[in-house]
N, C-alpha and C positions, 0 to 999 in steps of 0.2 A: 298707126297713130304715133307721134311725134309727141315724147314729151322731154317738159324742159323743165328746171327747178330755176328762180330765180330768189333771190332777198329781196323783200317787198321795199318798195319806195315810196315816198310822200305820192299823197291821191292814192294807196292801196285803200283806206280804209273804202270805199265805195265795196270794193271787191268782196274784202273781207266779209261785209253787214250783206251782200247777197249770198255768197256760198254758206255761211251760217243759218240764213233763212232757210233755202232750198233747200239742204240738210236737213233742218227740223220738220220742213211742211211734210218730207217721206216717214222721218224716221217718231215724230210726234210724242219726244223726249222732253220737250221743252227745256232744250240747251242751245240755241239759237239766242243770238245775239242784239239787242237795241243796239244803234247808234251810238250813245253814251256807255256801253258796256263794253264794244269795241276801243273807245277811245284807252276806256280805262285799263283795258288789256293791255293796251301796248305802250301805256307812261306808269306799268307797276315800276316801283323803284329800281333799279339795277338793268333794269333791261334796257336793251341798242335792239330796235326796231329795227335796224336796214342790216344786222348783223345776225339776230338771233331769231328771224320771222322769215319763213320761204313761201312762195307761191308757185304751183306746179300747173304748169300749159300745157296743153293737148292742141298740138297747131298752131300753137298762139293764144289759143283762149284760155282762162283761169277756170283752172279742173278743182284745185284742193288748196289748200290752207293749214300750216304749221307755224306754232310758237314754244318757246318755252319760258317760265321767268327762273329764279335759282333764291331760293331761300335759306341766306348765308347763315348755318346752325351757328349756335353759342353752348349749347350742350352737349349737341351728340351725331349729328348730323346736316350736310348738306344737300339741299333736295332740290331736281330741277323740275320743275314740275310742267307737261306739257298739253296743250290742246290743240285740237285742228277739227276742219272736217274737209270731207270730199263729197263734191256733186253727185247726188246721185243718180246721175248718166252715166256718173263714169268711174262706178264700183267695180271691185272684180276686176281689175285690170292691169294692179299691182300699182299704182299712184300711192297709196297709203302707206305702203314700203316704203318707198322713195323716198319718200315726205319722212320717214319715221327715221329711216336713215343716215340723213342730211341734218334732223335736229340733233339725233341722240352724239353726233361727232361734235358738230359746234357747241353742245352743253356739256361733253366730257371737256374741251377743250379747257373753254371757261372753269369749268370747277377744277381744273386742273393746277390754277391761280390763289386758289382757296387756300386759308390756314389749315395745317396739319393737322394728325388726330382726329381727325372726323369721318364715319363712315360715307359716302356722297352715291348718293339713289337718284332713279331715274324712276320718274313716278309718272300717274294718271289714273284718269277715272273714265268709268264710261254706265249706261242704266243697265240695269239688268236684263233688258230685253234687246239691248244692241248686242246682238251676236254676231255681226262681224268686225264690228268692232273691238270684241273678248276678242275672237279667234287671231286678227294683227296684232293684239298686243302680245299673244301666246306664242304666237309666230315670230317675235323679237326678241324672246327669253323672258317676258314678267307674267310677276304670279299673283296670281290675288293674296292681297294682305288687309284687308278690311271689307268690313258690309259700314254702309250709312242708307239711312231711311231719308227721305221727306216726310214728313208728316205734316196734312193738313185739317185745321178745325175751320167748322162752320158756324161762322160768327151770328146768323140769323135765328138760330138755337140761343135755349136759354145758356146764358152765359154765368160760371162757376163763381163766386166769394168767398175768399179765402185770407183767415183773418192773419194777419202782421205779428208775427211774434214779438212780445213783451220785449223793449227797452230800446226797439229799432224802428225806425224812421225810413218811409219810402216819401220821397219827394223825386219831380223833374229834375233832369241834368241842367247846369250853370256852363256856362264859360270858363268858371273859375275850376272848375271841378276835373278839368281836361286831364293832368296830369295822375291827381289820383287816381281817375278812372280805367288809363292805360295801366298804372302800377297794380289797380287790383285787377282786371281782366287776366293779365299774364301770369299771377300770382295761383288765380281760380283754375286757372288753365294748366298747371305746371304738369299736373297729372294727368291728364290729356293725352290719351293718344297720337303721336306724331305732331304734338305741339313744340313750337320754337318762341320765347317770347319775340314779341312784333316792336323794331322798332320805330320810334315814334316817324320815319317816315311810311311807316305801312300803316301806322296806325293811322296818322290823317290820309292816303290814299284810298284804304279800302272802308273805311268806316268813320271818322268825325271829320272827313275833308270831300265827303261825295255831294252830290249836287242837292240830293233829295235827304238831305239831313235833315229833321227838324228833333227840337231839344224836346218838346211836349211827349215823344215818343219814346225816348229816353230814361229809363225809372231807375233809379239810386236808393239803395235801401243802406241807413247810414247809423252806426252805433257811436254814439258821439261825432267825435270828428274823424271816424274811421268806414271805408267803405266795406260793409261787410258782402252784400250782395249787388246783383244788376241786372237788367235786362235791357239789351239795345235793339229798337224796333226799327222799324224804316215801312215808309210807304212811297215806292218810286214808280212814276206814271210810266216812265221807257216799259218797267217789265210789267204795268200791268195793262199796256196798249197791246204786250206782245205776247202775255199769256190769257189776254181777252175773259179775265176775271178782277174785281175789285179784291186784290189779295194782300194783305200788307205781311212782312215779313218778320219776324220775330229770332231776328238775325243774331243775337251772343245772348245766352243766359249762364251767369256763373255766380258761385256762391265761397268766397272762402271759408277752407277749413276749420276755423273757430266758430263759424256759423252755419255749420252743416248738420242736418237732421233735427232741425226743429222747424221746418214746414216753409220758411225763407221763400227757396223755389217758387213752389205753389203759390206764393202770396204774389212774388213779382209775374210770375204769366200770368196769373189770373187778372191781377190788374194789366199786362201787358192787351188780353182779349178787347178787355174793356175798351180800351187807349186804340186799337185800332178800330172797333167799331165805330165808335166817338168820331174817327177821322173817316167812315165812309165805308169802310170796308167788310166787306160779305164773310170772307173767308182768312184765315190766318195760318200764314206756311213756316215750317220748321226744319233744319236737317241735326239728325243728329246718329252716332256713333252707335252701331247695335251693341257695342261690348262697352258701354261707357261704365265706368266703373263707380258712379254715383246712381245709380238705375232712374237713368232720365228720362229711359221709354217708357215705362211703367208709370211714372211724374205723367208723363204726357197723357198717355192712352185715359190718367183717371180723370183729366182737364178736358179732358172732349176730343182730341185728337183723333185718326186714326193714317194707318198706312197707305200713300199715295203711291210711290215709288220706292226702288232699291237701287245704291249705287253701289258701284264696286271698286274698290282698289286697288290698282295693278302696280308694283313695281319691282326694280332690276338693281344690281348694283351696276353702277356706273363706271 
């Protein structure tokens, strides 16, 4: 068997949205790809698609699939961060090496261009039950460096009430509110494991600029004219055509530091439940940090929650 690496080119994405499928129907991680989630793969900020994206043939045919994007630290770190998959016809044959070896040169390259001072890691993830997956990445020198959960609640259950603490204000997201809302996300997040704040181009890419944005899903808990908390939900028909459940996503909950531990949290997921059954939805999905240091699993498990999946994080220095 003959294979060849190339740098994908305009018209890969077809490629890409099959071997991501085919992938998932063996492996049934549900990390397969929509159409519109490929797109957004490959126009994350800083990323050169026909530079930093390979395709591996077996005779010609498309066997596997590698990317990486690079997430330029401002505190402490630059992280390339990569994902792929390979057919699974064509496991076990050393493809996934190849593929791994090819990105991990062109993302040292790149970070090699980076400001100084910075430690610069080579990251990924993979579920806890892909085990050959673990074992390639073990096989490249990375080591697990975090557990995260999914956690999913079943919105057809009675759904929890949980009242608003005294002097703070939950209402929908505005248009006008765009700026604050990245300033307190980043803010919320700072203590966050392996967080970098998001600049405001990733903020519109991966979250106030996606297609299935709607504001109604959006909750803003507001102490005067200051954001103290938030929950950013989404309901996107791509992933829920593709994980063939009515699931909306309960995608950023953060609470800053002057308003932590007086029940804040609780108040925006609870209304977050509400807000996506409202829009249709059966079930409501979550990921969150098993070490997070505000005990948000615990928050969760008492909202109805429980543990769907485990992801793992693997990474190297670069």
């Amino acid at each position: 068997m003959n294979i060849q690496l190339r740098n994908i080119k305009p018209g890969d994405e077809a490629i890409i949205l099959e071997l991501s499928q085919a992938a998932d129907a063996v492996d049934r991680a549900e990390r397969g790809l929509s159409a519109s989630e490929v797109n957004q793969w490959l126009t994350v900020p800083g990323v050169q698609p026909e530079q930093d994206f390979f395709i591996a043939e077996a005779d010609g045919n498309p066997v596997g699939v590698v990317g990486f994007d690079i997430q330029t630290g401002t505190l402490e770190k630059h992280r390339a961060f990569v994902g792929g998959f390979v057919h699974p016809e064509y496991r076990r044959r050393g493809i996934g090496a190849k593929l791994m070896e090819v990105v991990e040169a062109r993302a040292a390259e790149k970070m090699r261009d980076l400001p100084g001072g910075f430690a610069r890691y080579f990251e990924s993830f993979c579920r806890s039950t892909q085990a050959d997956v673990a074992a390639l990445f073990e096989s490249r020198g990375m080591e697990v460096v975090r557990y995260f959960f999914n956690m999913q609640r079943d919105l057809r259950r009675d759904l929890p009430d949980a009242p608003v603490p005294d002097g703070l204000l939950i209402r929908e997201y505005r248009d006008e509110d765009d700026g604050a809302t990245l300033a307190a996300l980043n803010e919320a997040f700072a203590d966050h494991w392996g967080h970098e704040p998001l600049s405001i181009e990733e903020w519109k890419h991966f979250l106030r600029g996606v297609p299935h944005f709607r504001s109604e899903l959006w909750l803003l808990a507001w102490a005067g004219n200051e954001i103290a908390g938030f929950t950013l939900n989404f309901v996107d028909p791509a992933y829920i055509q593709r994980v063939r459940r009515n699931e909306g996503i309960v995608g950023e909950v953060g609470v800053r530091r002057p308003w932590r531990k007086r029940g804040l949290a609780t108040a925006l997921v609870a209304r977050s439940l509400h807000a996506l059954r409202q829009a249709g939805m059966d079930y409501a999905m979550l990921g969150v940090d098993t070490e997070n240091l505000t005990g948000a699993v615990g928050l969760y498990e008492r909202l109805g929650f429980y543990e769907l999946r485990q992801n793992v994080v693997y990474r190297k220095t670069a």
